[in-house]
N, C-alpha and C positions, 0 to 999 in steps of 0.2 A: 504494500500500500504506500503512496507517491504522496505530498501534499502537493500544493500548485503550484510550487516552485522548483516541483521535482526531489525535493528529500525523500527519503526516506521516512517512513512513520509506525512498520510495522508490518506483519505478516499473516495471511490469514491461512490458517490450516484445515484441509479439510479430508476426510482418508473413508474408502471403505473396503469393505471384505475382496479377497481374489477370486472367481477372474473378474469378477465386474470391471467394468469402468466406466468413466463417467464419458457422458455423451456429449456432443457440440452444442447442446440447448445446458444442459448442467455446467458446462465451463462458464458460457455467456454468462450462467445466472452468476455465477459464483463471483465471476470479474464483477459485477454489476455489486453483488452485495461488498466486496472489497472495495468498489467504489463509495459507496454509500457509507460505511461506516469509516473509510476517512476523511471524507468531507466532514460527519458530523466527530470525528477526531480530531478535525482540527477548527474547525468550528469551536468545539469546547475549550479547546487550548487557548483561541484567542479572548473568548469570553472568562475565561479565568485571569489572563493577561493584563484585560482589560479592565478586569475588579480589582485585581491588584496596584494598576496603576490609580485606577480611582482613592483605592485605600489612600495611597501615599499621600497622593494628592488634598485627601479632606485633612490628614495628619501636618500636612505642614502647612492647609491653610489656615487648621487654628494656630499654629507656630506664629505665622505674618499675621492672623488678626492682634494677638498678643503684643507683639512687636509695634501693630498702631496703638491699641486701645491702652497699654500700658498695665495691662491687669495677664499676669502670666502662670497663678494659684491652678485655674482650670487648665493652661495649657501642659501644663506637667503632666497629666495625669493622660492626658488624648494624645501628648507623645510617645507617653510608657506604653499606652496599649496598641497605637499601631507597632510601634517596635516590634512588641512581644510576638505580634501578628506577620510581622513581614519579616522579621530577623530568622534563618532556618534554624530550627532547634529550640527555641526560645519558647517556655511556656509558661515564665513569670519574668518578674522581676521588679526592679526599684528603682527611682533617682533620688540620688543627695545631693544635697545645695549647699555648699560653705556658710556658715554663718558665724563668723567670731573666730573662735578656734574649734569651734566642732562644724561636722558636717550634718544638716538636718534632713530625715528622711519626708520629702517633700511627696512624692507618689508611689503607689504599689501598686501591683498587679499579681492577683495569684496567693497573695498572702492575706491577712486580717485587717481592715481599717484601723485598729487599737494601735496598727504601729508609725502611723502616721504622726510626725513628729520628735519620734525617737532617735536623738542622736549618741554619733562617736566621733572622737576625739581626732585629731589632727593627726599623731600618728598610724592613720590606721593603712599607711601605704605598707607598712611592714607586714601588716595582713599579707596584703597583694605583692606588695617588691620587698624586696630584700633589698634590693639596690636603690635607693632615694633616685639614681637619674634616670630609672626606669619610668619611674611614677611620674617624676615631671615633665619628662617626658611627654607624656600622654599614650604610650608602650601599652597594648593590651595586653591581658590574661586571662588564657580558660585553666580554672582550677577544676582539678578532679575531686570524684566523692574522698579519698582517702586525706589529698591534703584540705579539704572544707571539714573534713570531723575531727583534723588536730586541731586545725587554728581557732574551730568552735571551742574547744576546751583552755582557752587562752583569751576569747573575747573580752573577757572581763576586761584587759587592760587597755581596751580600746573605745568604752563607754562608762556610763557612769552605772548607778546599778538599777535605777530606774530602768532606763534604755534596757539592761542585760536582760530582766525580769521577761520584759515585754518581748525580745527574743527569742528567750529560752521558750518563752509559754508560743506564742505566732509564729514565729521567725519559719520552723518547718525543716528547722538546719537538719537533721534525721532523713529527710525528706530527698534535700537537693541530692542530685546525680553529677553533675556539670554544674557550671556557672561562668559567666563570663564577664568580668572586670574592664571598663573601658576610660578611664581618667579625662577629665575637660579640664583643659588648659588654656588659661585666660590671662595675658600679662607676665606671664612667666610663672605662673602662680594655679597648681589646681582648685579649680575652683566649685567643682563638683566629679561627681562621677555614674556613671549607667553600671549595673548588673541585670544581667538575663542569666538567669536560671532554667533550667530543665526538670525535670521529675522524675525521669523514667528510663532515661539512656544515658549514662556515664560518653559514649560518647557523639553526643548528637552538637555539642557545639564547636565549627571548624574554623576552618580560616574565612569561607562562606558566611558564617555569621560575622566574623569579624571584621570583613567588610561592607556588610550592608548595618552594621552597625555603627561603623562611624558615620552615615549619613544622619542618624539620629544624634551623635554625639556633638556634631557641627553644629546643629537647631539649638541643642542645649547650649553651645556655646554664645550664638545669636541670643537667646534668649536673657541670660547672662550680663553678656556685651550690653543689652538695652538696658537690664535692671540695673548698673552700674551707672550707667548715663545718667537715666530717669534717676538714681539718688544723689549724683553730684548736681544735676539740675535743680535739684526740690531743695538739697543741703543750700543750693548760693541764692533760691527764692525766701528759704526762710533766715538766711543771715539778713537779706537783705531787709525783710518785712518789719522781724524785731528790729533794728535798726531805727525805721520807720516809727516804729510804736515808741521807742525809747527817746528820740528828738520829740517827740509829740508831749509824751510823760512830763520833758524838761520844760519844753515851751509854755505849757498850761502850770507849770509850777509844783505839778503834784508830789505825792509822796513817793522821792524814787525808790524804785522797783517794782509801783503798779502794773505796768505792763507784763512784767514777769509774772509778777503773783497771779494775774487772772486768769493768762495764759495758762499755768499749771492749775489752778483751782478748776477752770472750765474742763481742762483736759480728764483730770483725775472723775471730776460730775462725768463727762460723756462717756470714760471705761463703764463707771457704776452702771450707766444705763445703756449699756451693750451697744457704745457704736462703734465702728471696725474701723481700721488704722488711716484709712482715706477722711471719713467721716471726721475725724477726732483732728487730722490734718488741716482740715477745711474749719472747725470752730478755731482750734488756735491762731491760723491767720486771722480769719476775724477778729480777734480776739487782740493782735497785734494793732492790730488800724481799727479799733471801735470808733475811736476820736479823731479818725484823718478828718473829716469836715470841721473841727475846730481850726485848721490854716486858715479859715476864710471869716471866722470870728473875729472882730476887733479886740484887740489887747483891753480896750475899757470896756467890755461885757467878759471876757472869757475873766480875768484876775479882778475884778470887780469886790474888794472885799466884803460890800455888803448887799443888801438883797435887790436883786433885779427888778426893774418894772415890767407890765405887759408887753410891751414893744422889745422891749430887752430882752425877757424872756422867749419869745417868738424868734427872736435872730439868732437865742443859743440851741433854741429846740431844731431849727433847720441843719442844725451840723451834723443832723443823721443821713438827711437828702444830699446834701452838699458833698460829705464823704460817700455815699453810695456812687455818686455821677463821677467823682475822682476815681473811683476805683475801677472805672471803665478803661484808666490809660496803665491799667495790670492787665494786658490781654490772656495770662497765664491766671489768674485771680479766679477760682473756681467760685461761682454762683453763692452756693453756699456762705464761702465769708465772706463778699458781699449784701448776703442778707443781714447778716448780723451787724455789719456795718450799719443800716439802714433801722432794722429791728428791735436793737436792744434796748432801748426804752418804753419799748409797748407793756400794755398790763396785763395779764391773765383774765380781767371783767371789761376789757375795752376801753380803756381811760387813761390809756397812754400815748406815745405819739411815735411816727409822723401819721401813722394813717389808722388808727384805734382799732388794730386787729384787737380779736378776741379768744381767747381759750387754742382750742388745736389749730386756729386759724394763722398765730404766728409760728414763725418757721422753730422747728425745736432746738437749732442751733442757738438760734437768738433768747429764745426762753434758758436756757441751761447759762447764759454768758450774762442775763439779767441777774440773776441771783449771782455769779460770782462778783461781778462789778459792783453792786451794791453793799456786798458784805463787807467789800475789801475797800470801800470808801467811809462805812463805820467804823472799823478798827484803826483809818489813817488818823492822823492827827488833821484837825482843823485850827484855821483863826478862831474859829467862830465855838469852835467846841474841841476836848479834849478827846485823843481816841478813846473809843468805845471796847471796852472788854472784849475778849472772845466770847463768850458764857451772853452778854447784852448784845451782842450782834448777829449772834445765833438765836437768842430769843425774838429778836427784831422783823430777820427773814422768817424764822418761821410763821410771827403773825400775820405775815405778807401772805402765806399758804393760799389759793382761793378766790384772792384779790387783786394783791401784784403779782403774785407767783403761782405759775404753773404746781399743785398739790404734789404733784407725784417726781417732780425734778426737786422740791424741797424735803421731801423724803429721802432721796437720794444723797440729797446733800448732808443730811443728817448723817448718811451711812461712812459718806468721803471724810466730816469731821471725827469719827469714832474711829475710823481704819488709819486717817491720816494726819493726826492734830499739829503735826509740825508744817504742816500747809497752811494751815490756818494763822502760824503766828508771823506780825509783819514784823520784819527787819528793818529800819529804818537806816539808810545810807546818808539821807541829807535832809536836812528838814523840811516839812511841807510848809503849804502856805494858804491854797486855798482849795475851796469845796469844788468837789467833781461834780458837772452839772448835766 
């Protein structure tokens, strides 16, 4: 049997008793069915081909959406599984991700979700090399059953004992047959690593797998390369922002370190109430520039030592809108801390400003940066008044509960002064002067 290009694909056999023989109508047929079944032989082959290239293809376009959207959590996890899918031999496996000086296990496949998170320690090339310029290399290694069930009995020195726990019980090391160790080198520096594992055949992992698995190893490296960028970007947005916040602090006169204190008071509120590392990002910039619309306050209303009139008061309340429209020239400035720029004066029963949202209707950034701003203008020192106690300033927001404050972010905050009371007390670097308005 011929494909149509003339290879070779096979042979079809067909035999019966002596003296028979087959006739010029049974040949024909026979040609005909050797026909037929390799057309649909190779038929099949292309449409296998062809799922296969599909596979790749959906695997590295969550790779490239990753790479725009900047969120790479899911993409680990739909590169481990095409891998294990398209790597020969591969019927698990994991990625670790550098983080500090251990490597954290970022996705699995084949194993238990409990292990997700579990790390080992920096040395763990000795596991895999012996030779450190193996490792840095980026040098693969398929480890056999015999050497995975010594270096199992040594693991401990290469995690903590959490990690080990979590191993010994998921891990499946009994289990593995094979495994194949592939290092991402980034900078000169590993900065993660891929294992595919087998289950069932000591030796089902080759050279074959070894190279279609560095095309995964490369993604991870991209993937990598971006999240580096993406945190030296975000590192030189928020030097720049506090910065921002802290010429603002001085200009208004305040008690220095405001900016800081709220920033950590808002942040530590938004862990209590489960928002995730973007989320919490996005308040503390805010949080940074609450007061950017005070540049455009006149010096005799912003340090005004005593009480404003209506007209006065109406030009300091605009320094919410004023900074919201500033912060249109941060094209990088995520929506979110611009709301709080805008929001954090509004009240929980509608009686605050610039636009009298109500209850869930203001954004929950801004409700959680309301209560820390306020507390932490109680406890500052005033002209007008001496700081306020911890103990008085926490009795204060609480009667706020309902009225000025969202009920369930003041609960929260109850929870961050119990867990964290050294947040709560202000440092005073220079002395204040006047009231945050």
């Amino acid at each position: 049997m011929f494909d149509t290009h003339g290879e070779p694909l096979g042979v079809l056999h067909s035999a019966r008793d002596l003296p028979a023989s087959y006739t010029p109508f049974e040949e024909r047929l026979l040609g005909l069915i050797a026909n037929v079944a390799a057309t649909a032989l190779e038929r099949s082959r292309k449409s296998a081909h062809l799922e296969r290239q599909l596979r790749e293809t959906q695997g590295l376009l969550h790779t490239v959406t990753a790479l725009a959207v900047g969120s790479d959590d899911q993409a680990w996890s739909e590169l481990l599984r095409c891998a294990v899918e398209m790597v020969p031999g591969a019927e698990g496996g994991s990625i670790f991700v550098r983080e500090g000086e251990t490597y954290k296990l970022v996705a699995q496949m084949g194993y238990d979700e409990r292990l997700l998170g579990a790390k080992v320690v920096m040395p763990i090339h000795r596991y895999w090399h012996p030779q450190p310029d193996a490792w840095l290399s980026g040098e693969p290694r398929i480890a056999k059953q015999d050497f995975l069930r010594q270096a199992a009995r040594v693991q401990d020195q290469f995690m903590d004992a959490a990690s080990a726990r979590l191993f010994e019980q998921w891990g499946r090391l009994d289990e593995i047959r094979c495994s194949l160790c592939l290092p991402v080198v980034l900078a000169g520096e590993v900065q993660g690593f891929i294992n595919l594992d087998n289950f069932s055949d000591e030796q089902a992992l080759d050279e074959r797998s070894v190279r279609a698995a560095r095309n995964y190893a490369l993604q991870i490296t991209a993937l990598l390369a971006a999240r580096r960028e993406r945190e030296e970007r975000e590192a030189a947005y928020e030097g720049a922002l506090r910065a921002i916040g802290v010429a603002l602090e001085a200009r208004d006169l305040e008690t220095a370190g405001h900016t800081d204190r709220v920033a950590l008071l808002a942040e530590l509120l938004g862990q209590e109430l489960g928002l995730g590392p973007t989320e919490l990002r996005d308040l503390r910039w805010g949080a940074y520039l609450h007061d950017l619309g005070k540049l455009a306050v006149p010096d005799s209303i912003l340090i005004k030592p005593t009480g404003l009139d209506s007209e006065q008061w109406q030009v300091m309340q605009s320094h919410t809108t004023l900074g919201y429209h500033f912060t249109r020239n941060l094209p990088f400035l995520p929506e979110t801390a611009r709301l709080v720029v805008l929001h954090h004066h509004e009240r929980w029963d509608g009686q605050g400003y610039p636009s009298g949202l109500k209850g869930q209707d203001i954004p929950l950034a801004a409700r959680i940066f309301a209560v820390c701003d306020v507390f932490d203008a109680l406890v500052s020192p005033r002209p007008y008044k001496e700081a306020w106690s911890t103990e008085q300033a926490l009795a204060e927001v609480r009667s706020g509960a309902g009225s000025q404050f969202d009920p369930t972010v003041i609960a929260a905050f109850d929870r961050v002064a119990q867990k964290y009371p050294e947040a709560l007390r202000l440092e005073v670097l220079e002395p204040g002067a006047t009231r945050t308005r």
